[in-house]
C-alpha positions in Angstrom: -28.0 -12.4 45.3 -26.0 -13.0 42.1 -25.6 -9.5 40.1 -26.8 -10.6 36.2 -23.7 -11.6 33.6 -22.7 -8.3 31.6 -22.1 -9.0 28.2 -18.3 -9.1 27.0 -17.7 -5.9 25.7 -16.1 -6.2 21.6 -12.5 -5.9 21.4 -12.8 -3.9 18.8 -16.0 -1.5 17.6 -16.8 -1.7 13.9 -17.5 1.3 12.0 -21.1 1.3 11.0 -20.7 4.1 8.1 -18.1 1.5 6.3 -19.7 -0.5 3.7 -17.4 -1.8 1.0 -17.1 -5.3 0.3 -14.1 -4.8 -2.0 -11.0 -2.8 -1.6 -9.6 -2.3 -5.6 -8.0 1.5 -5.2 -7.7 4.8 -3.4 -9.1 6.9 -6.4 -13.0 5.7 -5.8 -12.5 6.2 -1.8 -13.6 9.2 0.1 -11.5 10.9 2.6 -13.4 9.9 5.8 -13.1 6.0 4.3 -9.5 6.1 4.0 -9.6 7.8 7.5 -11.4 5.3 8.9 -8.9 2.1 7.5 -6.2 4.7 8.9 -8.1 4.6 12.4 -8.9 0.7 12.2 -5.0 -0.5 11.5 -3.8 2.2 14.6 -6.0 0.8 16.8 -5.7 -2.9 15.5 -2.0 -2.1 15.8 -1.8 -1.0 19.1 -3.8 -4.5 20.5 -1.6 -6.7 18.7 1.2 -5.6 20.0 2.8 -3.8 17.2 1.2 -6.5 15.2 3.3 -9.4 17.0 -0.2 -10.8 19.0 -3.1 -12.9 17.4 -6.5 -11.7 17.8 -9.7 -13.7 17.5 -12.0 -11.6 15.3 -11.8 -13.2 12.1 -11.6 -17.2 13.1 -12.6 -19.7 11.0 -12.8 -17.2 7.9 -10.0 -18.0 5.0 -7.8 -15.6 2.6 -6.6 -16.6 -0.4 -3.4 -14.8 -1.9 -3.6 -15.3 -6.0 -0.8 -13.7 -7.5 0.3 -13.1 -10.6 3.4 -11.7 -10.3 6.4 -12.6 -8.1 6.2 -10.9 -4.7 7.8 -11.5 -1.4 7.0 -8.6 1.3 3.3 -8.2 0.1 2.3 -11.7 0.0 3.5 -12.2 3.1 2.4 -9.6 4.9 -0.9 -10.3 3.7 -0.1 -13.8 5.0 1.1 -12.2 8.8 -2.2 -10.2 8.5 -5.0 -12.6 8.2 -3.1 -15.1 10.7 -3.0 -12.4 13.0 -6.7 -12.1 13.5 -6.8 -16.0 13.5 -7.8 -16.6 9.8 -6.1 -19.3 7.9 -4.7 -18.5 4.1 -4.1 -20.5 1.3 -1.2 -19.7 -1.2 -1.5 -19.7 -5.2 0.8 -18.9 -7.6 0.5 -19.0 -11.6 3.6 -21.2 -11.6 2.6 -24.8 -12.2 -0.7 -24.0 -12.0 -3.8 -24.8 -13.9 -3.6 -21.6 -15.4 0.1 -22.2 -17.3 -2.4 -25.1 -18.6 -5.0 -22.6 -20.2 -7.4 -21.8 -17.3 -8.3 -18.4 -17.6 -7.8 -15.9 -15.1 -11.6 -15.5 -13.3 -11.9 -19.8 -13.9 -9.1 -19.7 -11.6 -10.4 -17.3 -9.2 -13.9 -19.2 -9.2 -12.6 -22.6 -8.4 -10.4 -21.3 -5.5 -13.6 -18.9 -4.1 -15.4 -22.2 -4.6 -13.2 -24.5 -1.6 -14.7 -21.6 0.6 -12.6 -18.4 0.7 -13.5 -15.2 2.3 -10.9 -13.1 0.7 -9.2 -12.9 -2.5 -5.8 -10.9 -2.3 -4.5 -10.6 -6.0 -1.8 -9.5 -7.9 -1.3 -9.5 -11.5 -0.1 -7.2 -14.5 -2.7 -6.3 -16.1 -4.4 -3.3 -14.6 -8.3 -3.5 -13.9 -7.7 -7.2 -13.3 -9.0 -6.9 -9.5 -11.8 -5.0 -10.6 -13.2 -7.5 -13.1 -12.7 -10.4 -10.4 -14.8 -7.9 -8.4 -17.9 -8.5 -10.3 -17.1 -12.1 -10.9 -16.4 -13.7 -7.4 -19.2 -13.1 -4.2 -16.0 -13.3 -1.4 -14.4 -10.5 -1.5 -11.1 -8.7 -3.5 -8.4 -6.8 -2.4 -5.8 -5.8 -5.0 -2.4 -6.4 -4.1 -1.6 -4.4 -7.2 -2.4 -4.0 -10.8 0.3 -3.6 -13.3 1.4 0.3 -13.1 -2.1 1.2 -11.9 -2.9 0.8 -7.9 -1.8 -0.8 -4.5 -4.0 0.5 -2.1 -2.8 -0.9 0.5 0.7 0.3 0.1 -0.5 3.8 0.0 -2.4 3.5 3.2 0.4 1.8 4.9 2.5 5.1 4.2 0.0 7.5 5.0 -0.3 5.3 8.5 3.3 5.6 8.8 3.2 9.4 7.9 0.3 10.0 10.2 2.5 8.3 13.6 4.7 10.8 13.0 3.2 14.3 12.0 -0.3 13.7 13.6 -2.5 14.7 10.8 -1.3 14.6 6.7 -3.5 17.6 5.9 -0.8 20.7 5.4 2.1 18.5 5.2 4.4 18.5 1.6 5.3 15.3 0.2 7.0 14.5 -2.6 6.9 11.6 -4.5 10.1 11.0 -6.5 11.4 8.8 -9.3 9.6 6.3 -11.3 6.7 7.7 -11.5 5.1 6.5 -15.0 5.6 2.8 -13.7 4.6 3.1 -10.4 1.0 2.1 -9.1 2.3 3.2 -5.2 3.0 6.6 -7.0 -0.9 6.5 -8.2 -2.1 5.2 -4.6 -0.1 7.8 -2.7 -1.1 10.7 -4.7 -4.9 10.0 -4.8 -4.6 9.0 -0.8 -2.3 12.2 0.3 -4.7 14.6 -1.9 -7.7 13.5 -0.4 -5.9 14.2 3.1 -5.3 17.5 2.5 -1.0 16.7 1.7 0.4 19.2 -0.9 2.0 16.1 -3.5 4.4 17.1 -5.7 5.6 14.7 -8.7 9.2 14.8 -8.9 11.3 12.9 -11.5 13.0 12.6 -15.0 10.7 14.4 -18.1 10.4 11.0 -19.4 9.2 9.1 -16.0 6.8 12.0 -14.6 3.9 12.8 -17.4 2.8 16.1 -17.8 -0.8 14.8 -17.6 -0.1 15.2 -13.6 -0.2 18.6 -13.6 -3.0 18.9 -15.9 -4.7 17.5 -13.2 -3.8 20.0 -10.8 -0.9 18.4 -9.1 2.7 20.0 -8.7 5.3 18.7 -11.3 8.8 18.7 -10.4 12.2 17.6 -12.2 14.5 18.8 -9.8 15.1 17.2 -6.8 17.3 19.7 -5.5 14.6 22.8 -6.2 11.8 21.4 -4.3 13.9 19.5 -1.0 13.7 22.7 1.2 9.7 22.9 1.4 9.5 18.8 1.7 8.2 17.0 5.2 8.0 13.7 3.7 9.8 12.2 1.0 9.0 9.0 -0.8 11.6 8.0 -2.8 10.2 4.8 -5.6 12.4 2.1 -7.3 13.4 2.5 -10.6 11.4 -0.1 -12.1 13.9 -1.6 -14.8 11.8 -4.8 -15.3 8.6 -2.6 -16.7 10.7 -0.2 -19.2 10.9 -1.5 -22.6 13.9 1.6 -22.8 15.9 3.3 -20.4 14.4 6.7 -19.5 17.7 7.8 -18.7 21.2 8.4 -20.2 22.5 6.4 -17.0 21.5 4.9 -13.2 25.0 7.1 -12.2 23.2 10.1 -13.9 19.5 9.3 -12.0 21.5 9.1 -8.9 23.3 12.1 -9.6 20.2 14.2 -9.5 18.0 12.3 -7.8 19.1 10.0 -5.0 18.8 11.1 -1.3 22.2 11.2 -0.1 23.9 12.8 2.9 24.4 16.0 1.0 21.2 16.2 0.0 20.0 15.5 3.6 21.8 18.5 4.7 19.6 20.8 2.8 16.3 19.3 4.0 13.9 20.0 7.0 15.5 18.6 10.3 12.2 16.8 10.8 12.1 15.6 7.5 10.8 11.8 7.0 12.5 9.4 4.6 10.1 6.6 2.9 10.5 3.9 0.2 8.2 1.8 -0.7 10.7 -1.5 -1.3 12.6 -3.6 -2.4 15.2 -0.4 -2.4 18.3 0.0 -5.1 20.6 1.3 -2.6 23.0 4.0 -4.6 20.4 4.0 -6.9 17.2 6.0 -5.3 18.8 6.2 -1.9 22.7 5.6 -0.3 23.2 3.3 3.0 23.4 5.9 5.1 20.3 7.6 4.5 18.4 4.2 4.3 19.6 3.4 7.5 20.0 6.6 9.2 17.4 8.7 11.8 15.2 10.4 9.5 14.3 6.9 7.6 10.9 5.1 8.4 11.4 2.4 5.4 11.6 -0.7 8.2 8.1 0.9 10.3 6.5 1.7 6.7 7.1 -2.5 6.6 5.4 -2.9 9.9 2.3 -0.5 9.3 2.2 -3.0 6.1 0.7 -5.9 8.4 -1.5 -3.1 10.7 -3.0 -1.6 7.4 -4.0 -5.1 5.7 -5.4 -6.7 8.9 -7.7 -3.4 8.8 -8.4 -4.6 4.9 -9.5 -7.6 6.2 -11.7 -7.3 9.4 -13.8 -4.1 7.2 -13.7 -6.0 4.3 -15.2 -9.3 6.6 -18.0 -7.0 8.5 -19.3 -5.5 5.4 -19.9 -8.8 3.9 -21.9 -9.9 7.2 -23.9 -6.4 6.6 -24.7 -6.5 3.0 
């Protein structure tokens, strides 16, 4: 007597409370929902291998990265993401395209959701731009980031990173420090962290941290060297020269002066304390060699939880889709 075939148990269960076919910002999500993205890129992490492995759960199903803007570690990782669940990708860029011929922006979008694409990953910026393709195109969007406004994805990959180390955000204080009015990771971070339960203070030059910030109940900083001692997790952002029409500051020797994480400074913070920057860093600028590439830095994991946190994006993105 033959015993009856068992059916193949999923390699992965999908979370029936998640329901969003878009992912466009952190501001609009809920705590359990960026939980649950947390949960999905550990786990999806951990069964690729520290995201070296392919898995089969999104076969036959096709991403397409549009961007706007120049980008090498996003695009890519993006890239790393969907091939690791087996999906295939196309590339665009504005370069040479139809759009330097006049095509708008959404005409684009259509005729590349049209040659049968799952996903749209963009980046362009304008902010709001992946929310408009949102309501255009039925596949669905992820925003890669939008101008100075949002990159989800960024800040879930350092909350991911931060989570691997302390366990849980809620009760931790990070600080967010430098560019801050020209940087849509600052945005994502300090919606994400908040909802978590982080203390986030805003730390940075008068003219790059608006006082807005703390109208809004967060903590508002221009001292690096006041706040340090209460700090578990410090996220230091690139000056973002390329988006400021005048410099904010007297000097990058001056900025680095009162701002960069150097060994001195290092000295005076928590033994445990965890070094993050979101990349490409301007070492001597925000951050000196030996801090970028000493113990208490996560910047290379933080690149890592980049491919763990997008293939999350994906596969929810992908069942909601299915559902809806």
């Amino acid at each position: 007597m033959t015993n009856a075939p068992t059916a193949t148990p999923p390699i992965i269960e999908f979370p029936k409370s998640w329901t969003r076919r878009h992912l466009l910002d952190l501001e609009s999500l809920d705590a359990d929902e960026i939980t649950t993205i947390l949960d999905t890129a550990q786990q999806l992490k951990t069964l690729t291998n520290d995201c070296k492995s392919k898995l089969p759960l999104l076969v036959g199903k096709t991403c397409a990265n549009l961007f706007f803007e120049n980008s090498t570690r996003t695009r890519n990782s993006f890239s790393l993401a969907a091939k690791r669940l087996g999906a295939d990708t196309v590339e665009f860029s504005s370069s040479g395209s139809s759009v330097a011929k006049g095509e708008t922006f959404v005409d684009t979008a259509k005729t590349i959701e049209a040659m049968g694409v799952d996903w749209v990953v963009t980046r362009h910026s304008t902010p709001g731009t992946p929310h408009l393709l949102s309501r255009e195109l039925k596949c669905s969007v992820l925003n890669a980031g939008d101008g100075p406004h949002d990159h989800p994805t960024q800040g879930l990959l350092d909350m991911l990173t931060i989570r691997q180390h302390r366990g849980s955000i809620k009760g931790l204080t990070v600080a967010l420090v430098g560019d801050i009015a020209h940087s849509r990771t600052a945005r994502s971070n300090i919606w994400g962290l908040s909802k978590l339960g982080a203390n986030v203070i805003i730390c940075g030059p008068p003219t790059l941290v608006s006082p807005r910030w703390a109208e809004l109940g967060f903590e508002v900083a221009h001292h690096l060297d006041d706040i340090l001692p209460r700090c578990d997790v410090l996220n230091l952002l690139r000056i973002q020269f390329e988006r400021q029409k005048a410099r904010p500051f007297p000097s990058v020797h001056e900025y680095a002066a009162l701002y960069a994480m150097n060994g001195e400074r290092m000295r005076k913070a928590k033994d445990d304390i965890l070094i993050m920057a979101p990349g490409p860093i301007n070492r001597g600028v925000e951050i000196t060699p030996e801090v970028a590439d000493g113990p208490h830095s996560v910047i290379l994991e933080q690149v890592n939880n980049g491919i763990a946190v997008r293939m999350a994006a994906l596969w929810l993105l992908a069942g909601a889709n299915q559902t809806n």
